[in-house]
N, C-alpha and C positions, 0 to 999 in steps of 0.2 A: 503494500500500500504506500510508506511513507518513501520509497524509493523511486517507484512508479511517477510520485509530486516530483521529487529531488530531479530525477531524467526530466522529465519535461521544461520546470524553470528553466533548466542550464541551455536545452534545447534553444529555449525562447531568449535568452542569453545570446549562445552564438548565433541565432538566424538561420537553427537546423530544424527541418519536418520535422516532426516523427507521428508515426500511426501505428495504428492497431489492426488486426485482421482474424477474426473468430469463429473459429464453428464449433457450436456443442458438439461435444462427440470426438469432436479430430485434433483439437489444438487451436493451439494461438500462434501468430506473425507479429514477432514487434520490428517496425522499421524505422530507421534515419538515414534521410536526403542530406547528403554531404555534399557540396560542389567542389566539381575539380577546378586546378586552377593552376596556375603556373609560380611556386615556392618564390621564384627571385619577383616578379613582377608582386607580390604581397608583400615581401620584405621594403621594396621601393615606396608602396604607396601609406603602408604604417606610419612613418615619421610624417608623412602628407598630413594624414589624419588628428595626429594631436598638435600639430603648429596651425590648422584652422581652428582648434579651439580657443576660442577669448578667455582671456586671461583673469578677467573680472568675474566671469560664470563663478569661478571654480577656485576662489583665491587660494584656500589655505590648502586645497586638493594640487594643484599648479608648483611644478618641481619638490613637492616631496616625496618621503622613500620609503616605501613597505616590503617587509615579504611578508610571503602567506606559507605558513607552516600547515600543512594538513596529507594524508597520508593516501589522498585520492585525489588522480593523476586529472580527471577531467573536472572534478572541484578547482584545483587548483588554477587551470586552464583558462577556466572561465572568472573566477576573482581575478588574475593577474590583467584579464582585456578588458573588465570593467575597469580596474585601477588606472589602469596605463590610458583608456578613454576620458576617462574624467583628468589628465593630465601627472598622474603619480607614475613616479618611476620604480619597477618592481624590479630588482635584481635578481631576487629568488622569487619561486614559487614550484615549492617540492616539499618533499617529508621529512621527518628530523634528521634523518643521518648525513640527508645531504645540506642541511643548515647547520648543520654540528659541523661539517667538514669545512663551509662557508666560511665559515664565522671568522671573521681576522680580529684583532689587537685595535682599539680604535673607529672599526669603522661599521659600526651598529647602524642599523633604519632609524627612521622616525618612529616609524608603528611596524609593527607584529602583529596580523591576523594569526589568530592559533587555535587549531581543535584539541579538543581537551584528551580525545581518543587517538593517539596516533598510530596506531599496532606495533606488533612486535611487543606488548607487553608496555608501551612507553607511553608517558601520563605526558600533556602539554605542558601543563605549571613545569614540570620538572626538568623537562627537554629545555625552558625559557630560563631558567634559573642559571642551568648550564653554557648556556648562549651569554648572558650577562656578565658570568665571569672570563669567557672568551673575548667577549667585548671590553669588557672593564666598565661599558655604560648599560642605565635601563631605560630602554626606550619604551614607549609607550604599548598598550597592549591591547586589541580588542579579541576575545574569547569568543569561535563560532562554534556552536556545538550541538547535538543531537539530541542529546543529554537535557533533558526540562527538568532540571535539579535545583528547588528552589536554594538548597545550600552552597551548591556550586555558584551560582548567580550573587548572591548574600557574599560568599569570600572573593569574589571578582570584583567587587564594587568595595568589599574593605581594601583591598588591596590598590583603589583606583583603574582598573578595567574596565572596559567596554565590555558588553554583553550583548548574545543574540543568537535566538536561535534555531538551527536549518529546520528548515529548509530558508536561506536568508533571502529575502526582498533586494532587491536593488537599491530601490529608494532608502530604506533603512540603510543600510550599508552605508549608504553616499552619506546618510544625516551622520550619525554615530563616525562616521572618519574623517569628516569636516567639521563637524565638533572637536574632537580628540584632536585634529590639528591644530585648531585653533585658542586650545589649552596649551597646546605646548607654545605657541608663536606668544602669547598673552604670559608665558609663565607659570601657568598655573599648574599642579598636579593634576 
């Protein structure tokens, strides 16, 4: 069921079909309409894409830096094109080992999208924790998670976190990450 929601959003995300096809008795067809296209002529017209954006829309969104920690590859996919659309530059967007491996002396994001699940037995809080001492700084955090834990949400917010959770909206997204930058740009925790 709650998976079924989670494919479609991302679908309506990237700008892919998808459909259904059923018969009692025989099974189901789930499909998604992918377009081909040619890799280099995409790579040319992306940077097009966010230098037409105005700069005003989007201030506090407008050259800052996120990754998105999470341990599923088309989640990831699609946070990273929404961030990078609204003008954020995402360096990372992958699972913890390959943020753990990331992670340099110094040169932390702004914000950290983090699922709280990330497999392999590994908890986000804990993965973040580890990332901060590789950085030496703690940058900001917002928690997307699956999980409708009113106590998880309760220690996200003691801790100063952002909360939210998937299947995530867009619009939320955009409010809560242009908030949360606009804390940090003001100073504020």
């Amino acid at each position: 069921g709650r998976g079924l929601a989670i494919v479609e959003r991302l679908g309506r995300l990237l700008g892919h079909e998808i459909g259904l096809r059923s018969q009692l008795g025989r099974g189901s067809v789930f499909w998604v309409c992918v377009p081909l296209g040619n890799p280099a002529a995409a790579q040319q017209t992306a940077p097009a894409a966010t230098t037409t954006h105005q700069p005003s829309d989007d201030a506090p969104l407008q050259g800052s830096s996120a990754w998105v920690i999470d341990d599923d590859g088309p989640t990831c996919a699609a946070t990273q094109a929404l961030l990078q659309r609204w003008g954020c530059t995402v360096p990372l967007a992958a699972g913890a080992p390959e943020a753990l491996a990331a992670a340099q002396p110094g040169q932390a994001p702004q914000l950290v999208l983090l699922d709280v699940h990330l497999g392999a037995g590994l908890h986000g809080p804990e993965v973040f924790a580890q990332l901060c001492q590789r950085w030496g700084q703690t940058p900001a955090v917002i928690l997307l998670t699956a999980q409708r834990d009113a106590t998880l949400r309760r220690q996200a917010a003691e801790r100063g976190w952002g909360f939210l959770a998937k299947p995530v909206r867009a619009p939320a997204l955009r409010a809560l990450v242009s908030q949360t930058l606009l804390r940090l740009q003001q100073g504020m925790p």
